[in-house]
VOGU-3710 file (C-alpha; in Angstrom, 3 decimals, decimal comma):
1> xxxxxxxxxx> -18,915/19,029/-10,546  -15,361/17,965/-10,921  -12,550/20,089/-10,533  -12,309/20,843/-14,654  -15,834/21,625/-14,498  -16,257/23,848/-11,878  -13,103/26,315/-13,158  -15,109/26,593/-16,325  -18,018/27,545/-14,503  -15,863/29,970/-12,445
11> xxxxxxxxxx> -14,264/31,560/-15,657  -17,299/31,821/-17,691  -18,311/34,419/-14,806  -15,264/36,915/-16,373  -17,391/37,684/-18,859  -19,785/39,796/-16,641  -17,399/42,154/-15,486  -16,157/43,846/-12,658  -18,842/45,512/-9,937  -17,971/47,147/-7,279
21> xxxxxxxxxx> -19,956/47,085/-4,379  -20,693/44,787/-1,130  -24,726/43,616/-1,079  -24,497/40,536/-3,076  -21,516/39,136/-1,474  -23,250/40,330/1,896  -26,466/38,437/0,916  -24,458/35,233/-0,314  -22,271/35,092/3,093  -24,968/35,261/5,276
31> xxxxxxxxxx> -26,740/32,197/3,940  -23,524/30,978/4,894  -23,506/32,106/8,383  -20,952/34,942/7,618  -18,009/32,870/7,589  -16,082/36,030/7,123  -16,153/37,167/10,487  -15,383/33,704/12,074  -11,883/33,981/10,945  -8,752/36,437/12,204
41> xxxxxxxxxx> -7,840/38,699/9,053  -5,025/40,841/8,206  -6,497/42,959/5,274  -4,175/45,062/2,525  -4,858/47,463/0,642  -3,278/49,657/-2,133  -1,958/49,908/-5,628  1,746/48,496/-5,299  3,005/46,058/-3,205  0,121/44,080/-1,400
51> xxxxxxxxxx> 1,042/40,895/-2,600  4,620/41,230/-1,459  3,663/42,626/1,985  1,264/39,386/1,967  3,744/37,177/1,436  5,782/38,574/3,992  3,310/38,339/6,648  2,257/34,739/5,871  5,580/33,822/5,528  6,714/35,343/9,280
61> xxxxxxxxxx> 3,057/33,922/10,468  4,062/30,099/9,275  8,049/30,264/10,519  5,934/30,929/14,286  4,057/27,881/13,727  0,926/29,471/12,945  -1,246/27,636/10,190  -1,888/30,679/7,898  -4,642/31,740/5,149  -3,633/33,576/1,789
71> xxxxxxxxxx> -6,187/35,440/-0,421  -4,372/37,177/-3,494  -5,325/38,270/-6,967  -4,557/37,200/-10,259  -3,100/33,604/-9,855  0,170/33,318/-11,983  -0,412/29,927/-13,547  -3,384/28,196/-11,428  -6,622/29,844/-10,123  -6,043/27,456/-6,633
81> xxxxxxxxxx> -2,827/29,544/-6,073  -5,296/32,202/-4,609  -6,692/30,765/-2,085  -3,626/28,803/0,518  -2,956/27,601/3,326  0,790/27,229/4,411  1,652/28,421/0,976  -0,046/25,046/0,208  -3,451/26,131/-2,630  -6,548/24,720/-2,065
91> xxxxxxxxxx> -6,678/21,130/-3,689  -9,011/20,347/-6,719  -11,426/17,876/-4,454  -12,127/20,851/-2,510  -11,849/23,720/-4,202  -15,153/21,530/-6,842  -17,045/20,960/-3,733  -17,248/24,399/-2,337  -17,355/25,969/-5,964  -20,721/23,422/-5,903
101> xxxxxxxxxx> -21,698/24,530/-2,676  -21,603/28,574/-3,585  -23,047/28,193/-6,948  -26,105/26,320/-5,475  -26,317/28,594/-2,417  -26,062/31,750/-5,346  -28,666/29,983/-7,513  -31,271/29,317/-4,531  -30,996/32,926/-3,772  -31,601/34,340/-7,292
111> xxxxxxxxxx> -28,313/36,145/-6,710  -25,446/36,699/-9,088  -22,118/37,479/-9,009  -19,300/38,285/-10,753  -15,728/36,217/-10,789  -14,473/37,884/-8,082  -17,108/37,823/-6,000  -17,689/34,032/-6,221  -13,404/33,615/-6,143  -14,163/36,097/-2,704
121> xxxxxxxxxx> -17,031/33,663/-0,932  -15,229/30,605/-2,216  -12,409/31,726/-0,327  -14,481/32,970/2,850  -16,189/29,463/2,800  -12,867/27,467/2,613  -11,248/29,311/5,065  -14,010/28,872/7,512  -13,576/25,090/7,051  -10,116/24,758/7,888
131> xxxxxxxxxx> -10,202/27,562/10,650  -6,383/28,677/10,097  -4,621/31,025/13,204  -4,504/33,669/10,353  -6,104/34,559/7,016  -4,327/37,319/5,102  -6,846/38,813/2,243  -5,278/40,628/-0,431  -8,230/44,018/-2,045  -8,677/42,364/-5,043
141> xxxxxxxxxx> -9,604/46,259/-6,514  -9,473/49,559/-4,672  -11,311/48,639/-0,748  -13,909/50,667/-0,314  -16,507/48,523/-2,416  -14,262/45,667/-3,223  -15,522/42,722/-2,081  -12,991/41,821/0,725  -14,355/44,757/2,829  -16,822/43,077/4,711
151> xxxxxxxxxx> -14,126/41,257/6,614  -13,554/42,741/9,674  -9,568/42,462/10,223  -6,860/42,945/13,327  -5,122/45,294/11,310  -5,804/47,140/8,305  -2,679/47,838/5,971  -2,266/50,448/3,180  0,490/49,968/0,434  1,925/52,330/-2,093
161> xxxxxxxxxx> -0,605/54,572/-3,423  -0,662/55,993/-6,807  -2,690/56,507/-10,220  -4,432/52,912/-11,622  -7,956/51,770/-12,309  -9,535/55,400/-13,066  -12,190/53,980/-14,766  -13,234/52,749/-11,305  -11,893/54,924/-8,494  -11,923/58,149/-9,824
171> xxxxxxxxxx> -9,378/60,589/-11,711  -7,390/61,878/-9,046  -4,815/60,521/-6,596  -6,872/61,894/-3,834  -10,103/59,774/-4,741  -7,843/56,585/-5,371  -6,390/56,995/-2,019  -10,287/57,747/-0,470  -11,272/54,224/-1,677  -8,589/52,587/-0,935
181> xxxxxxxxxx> -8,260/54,227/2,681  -12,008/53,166/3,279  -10,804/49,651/4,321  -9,879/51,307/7,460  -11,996/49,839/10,286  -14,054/51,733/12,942  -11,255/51,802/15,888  -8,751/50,117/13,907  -5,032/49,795/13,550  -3,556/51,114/10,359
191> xxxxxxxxxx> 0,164/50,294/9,366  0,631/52,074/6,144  3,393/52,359/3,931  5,157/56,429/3,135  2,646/58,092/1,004  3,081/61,269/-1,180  1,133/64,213/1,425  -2,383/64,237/-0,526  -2,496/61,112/-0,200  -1,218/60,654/3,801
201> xxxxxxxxxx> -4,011/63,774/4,226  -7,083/61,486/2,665  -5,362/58,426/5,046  -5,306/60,959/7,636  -9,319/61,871/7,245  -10,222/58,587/7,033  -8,360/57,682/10,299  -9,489/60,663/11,899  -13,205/59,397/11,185  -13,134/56,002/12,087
211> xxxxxxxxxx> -11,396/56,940/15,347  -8,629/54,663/14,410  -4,726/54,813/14,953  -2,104/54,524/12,288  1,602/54,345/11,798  3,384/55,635/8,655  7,019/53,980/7,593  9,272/57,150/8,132  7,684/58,639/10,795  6,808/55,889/12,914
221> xxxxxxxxxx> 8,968/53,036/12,060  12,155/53,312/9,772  13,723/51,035/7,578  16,758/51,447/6,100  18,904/49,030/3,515  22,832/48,460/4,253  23,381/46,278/1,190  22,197/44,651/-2,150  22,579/42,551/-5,157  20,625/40,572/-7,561
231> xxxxxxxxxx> 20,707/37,660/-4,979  19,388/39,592/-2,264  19,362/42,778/-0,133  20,213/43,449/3,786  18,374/45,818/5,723  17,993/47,507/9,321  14,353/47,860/11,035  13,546/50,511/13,907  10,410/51,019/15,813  9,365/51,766/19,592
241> xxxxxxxxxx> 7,640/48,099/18,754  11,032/46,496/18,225  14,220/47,179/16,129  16,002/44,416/14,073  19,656/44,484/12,501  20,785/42,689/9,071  17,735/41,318/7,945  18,008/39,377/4,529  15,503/39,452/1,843  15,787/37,242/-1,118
251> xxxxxxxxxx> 13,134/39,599/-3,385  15,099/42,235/-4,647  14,911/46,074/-5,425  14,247/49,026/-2,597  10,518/48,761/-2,773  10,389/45,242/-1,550  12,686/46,184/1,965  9,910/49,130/1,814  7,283/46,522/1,675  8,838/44,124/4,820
261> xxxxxxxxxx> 8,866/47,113/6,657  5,243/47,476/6,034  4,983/43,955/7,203  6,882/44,057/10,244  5,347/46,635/11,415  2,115/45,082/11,085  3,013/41,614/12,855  4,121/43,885/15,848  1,422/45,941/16,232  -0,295/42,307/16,096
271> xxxxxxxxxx> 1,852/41,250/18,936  1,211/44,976/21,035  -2,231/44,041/20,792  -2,029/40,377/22,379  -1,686/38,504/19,821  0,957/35,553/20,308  3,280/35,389/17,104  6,861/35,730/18,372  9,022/37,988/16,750  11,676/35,434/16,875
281> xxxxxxxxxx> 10,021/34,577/14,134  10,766/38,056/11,794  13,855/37,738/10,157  13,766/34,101/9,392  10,271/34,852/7,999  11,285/37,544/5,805  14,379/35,238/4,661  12,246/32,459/3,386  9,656/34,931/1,853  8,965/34,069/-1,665
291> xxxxxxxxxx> 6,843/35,735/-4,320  6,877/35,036/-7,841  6,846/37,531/-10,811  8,777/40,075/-8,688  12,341/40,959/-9,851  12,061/37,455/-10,321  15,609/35,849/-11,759  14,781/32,804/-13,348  18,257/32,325/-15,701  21,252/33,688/-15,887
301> xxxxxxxxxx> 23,823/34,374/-18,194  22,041/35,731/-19,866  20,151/37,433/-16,883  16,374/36,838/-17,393  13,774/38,480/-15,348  10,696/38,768/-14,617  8,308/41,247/-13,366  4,895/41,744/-12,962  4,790/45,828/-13,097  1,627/47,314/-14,863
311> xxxxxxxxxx> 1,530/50,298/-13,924  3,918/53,433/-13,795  5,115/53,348/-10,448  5,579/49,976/-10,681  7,412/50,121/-13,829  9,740/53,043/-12,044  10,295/50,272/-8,930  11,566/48,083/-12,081  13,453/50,437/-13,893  15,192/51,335/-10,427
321> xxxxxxxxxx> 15,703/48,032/-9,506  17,248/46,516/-12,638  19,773/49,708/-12,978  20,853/49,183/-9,394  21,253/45,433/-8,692  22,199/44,714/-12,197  25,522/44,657/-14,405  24,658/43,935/-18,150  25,740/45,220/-21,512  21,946/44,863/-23,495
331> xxxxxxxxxx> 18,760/44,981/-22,198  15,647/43,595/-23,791  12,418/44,292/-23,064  9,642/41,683/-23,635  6,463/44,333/-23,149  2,308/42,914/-23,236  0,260/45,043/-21,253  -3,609/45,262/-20,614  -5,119/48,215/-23,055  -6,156/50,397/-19,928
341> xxxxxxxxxx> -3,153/50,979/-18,850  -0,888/54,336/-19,481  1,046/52,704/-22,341  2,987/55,871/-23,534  4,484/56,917/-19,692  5,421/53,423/-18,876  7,306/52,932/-22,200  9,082/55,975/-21,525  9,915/54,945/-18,264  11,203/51,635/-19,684
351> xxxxxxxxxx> 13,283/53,282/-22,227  15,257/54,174/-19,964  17,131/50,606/-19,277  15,553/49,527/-23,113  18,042/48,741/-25,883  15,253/46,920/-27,658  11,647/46,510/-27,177  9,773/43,909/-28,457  6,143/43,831/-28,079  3,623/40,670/-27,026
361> xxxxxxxxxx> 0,003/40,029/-26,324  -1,006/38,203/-23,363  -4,014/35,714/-23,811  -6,571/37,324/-22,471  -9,299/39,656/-24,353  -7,878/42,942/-22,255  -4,889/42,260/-23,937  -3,449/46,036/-25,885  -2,919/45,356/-29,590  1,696/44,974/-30,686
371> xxxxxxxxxx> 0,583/47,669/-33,206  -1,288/50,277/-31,387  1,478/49,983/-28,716  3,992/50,269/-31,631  2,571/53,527/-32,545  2,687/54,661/-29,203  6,320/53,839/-28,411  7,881/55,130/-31,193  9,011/58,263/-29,443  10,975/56,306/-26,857
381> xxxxxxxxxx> 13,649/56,010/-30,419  14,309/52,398/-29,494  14,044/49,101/-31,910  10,746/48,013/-31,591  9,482/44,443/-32,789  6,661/42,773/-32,894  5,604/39,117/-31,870  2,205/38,782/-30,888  2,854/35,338/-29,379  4,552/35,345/-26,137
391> xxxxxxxxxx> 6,636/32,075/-26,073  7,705/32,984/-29,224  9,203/36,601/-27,949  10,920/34,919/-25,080  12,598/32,549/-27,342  13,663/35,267/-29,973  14,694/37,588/-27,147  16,848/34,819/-25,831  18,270/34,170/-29,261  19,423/38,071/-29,621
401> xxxxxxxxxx> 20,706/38,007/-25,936  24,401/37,731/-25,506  25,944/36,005/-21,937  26,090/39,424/-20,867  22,860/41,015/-21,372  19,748/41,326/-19,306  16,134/40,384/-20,698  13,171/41,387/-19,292  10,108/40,478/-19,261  7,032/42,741/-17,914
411> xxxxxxxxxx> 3,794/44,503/-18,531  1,291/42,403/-16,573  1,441/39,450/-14,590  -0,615/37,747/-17,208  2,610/38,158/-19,497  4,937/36,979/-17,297  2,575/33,835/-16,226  2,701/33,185/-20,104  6,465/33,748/-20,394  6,961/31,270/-16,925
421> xxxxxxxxx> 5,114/28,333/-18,171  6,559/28,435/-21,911  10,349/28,689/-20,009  9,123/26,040/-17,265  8,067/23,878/-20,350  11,198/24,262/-21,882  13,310/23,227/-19,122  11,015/19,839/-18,910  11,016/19,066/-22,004
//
């Protein structure tokens, strides 16, 4: 199989679905000699803010010289962006030979799995190989039966908790925050980030249970920001682990000094443990931390953004951010989202900053219909348009946008992968 191959193979798995649960990736790894257990982890759960709180702690693992593993879901423009080392994805020679080596292994077993699953042992296999210092794995959906939890990790993180994927972990915030708590480890270390109190109870249980220890931002280690603007933000760390002063952060709005709390934290607590890092190491680390699609300026003048929030907590983060490290006349929202999502709240929420909406699909099948979305909106009483094809909304949005005015474009990282490759296009061209 060459490399072309082999990602058609991969993504004619999507069409199966999503199943939780842990036997067949169990099954599949052992024939493999459990590679996932022959490999450090760092393991992250939670509904907002794992990615950036990976890319935080892979970027403070690499400035200490450390050769470091990345496991994140969805890519933004190529599947081999989920699965790096040093920031560096896996190449195409490699990434068709152990996509070879799985299916056959899956195929002599009379197994099956679904895409994340194979994406999961792919990544467990690859890793294995090239034996990084580190290997941060990003829950691909909830923890408790996603298929990352059979790792056994150093430290066990929970993000931001809050309502998404009902359909799968349950109606409530408490059962969310159950499922996504049971990544927590018998004995384990726990860095979590400041939860709303039914969910820090359910944490609590959990902890309690496994006999494990945990440390909440807030109450065990404080963060607090001194300064901020759409280039960046400065911030102050505190904890009986260590305290640091002026800290820079290029990613921008509160949430993401939230998140490298959450991340220092954690590379301490790796360091109390025996672990040598160096925390020399933090605040260059957290200066040269990069992760797309988040409060992501890519023009100016006028100010274009991008974020990947698809959800409503995430769209609040967004709204918040934009109204405090922006200055703009007009804003206009590009909007696609995927058709489980709470479309009515988060256009409210957006509404807020909106002057003008104008609604996209993404290319994928889980794409919400411009029109039923339309319907939905129409309370917010802003102009709403419709252009189903997202190039073609960036480039209209750009047309209406004076020097002075903001566009934005959000919804789901699928949009704003769309919306980066049509403007990364149009700068090469």
């Amino acid at each position: 199989m060459n490399y072309q191959t082999s990602l058609d193979f991969l993504n004619s798995l999507a069409f199966k679905g999503i199943k939780l649960g842990l036997d067949n990736i169990k099954k599949v790894l052992s024939h493999f000699d459990n590679p996932h257990l022959k490999i450090p982890t760092i393991h992250i759960a939670g509904t907002n803010g794992k990615g950036s709180i990976a890319a935080y702690i892979e970027s403070i693992l690499r400035t200490s010289g450390l050769r470091v593993g990345l496991f994140t879901s969805p890519h933004f423009l190529d599947f081999s962006e989920r699965i790096q080392i040093n920031r560096v994805p896996i190449s195409k020679s490699d990434f068709a030979s152990n996509v070879s080596e799985v299916k056959k292994a899956i195929e002599g077993l009379g197994a099956t799995t679904t895409y994340f699953e194979f994406a999961t042992i792919l990544a467990f296999l690859y890793f294995s190989k090239e034996k990084p210092d580190w290997v941060v794995l990003e829950v691909g959906l909830g923890g408790r039966l996603d298929c990352t939890n059979v790792c056994n990790p150093e430290v066990s993180i929970i993000s931001s908790i809050s309502m998404d994927h009902q359909a799968y972990l349950g109606n409530s915030i408490e059962s969310i925050a159950f499922e996504k708590a049971s990544i927590i480890k018998n004995s384990g270390t726990v860095i979590a980030e400041k939860q709303e109190e039914g969910v820090e109870k359910v944490i609590l249980d959990v902890v309690k249970d496994q006999k494990a220890s945990i440390r909440f931002r807030q109450k065990d280690y404080f963060v607090t920001r001194k300064e901020h603007s759409w280039k960046g933000q400065f911030f102050d760390f505190e904890s009986n682990y260590g305290s640091f002063k002026d800290l820079k952060t290029h990613l921008i709005g509160i949430h993401q000094v939230f998140n490298a709390g959450v991340a220092i934290e954690s590379i301490l607590s790796l360091e109390k443990k025996g672990h040598a890092i160096g925390r020399e190491a933090i605040p260059k680390g957290i200066l040269n931390c990069q992760w797309e699609g988040r409060l992501e300026v890519v023009e100016q003048e006028p100010f274009l953004v991008l974020d990947s929030a698809h959800n409503i907590d995430s769209v609040k983060f967004l709204t918040k951010g934009i109204k405090e490290h922006f200055k703009y006349k007009k804003c206009i929202i590009v909007l696609g989202v995927m058709k489980d999502k709470d479309i009515e709240k988060m256009g409210l929420v957006l509404s807020e900053i909106a002057d003008k909406i104008i609604l996209t699909k993404p290319n994928t099948e889980r794409s919400a219909d411009p029109g039923e979305l339309k319907k939905v909106l129409l309370k917010t009483q802003k102009p709403i348009e419709i252009i189903e094809e997202i190039p073609y909304s960036v480039r209209i949005a750009k047309k209406l946008a004076n020097p002075e005015d903001l566009i934005c474009v959000t919804g789901s990282l699928f949009t704003i992968a769309e919306a980066k490759l049509f403007l990364n296009n149009e700068k090469n061209s």
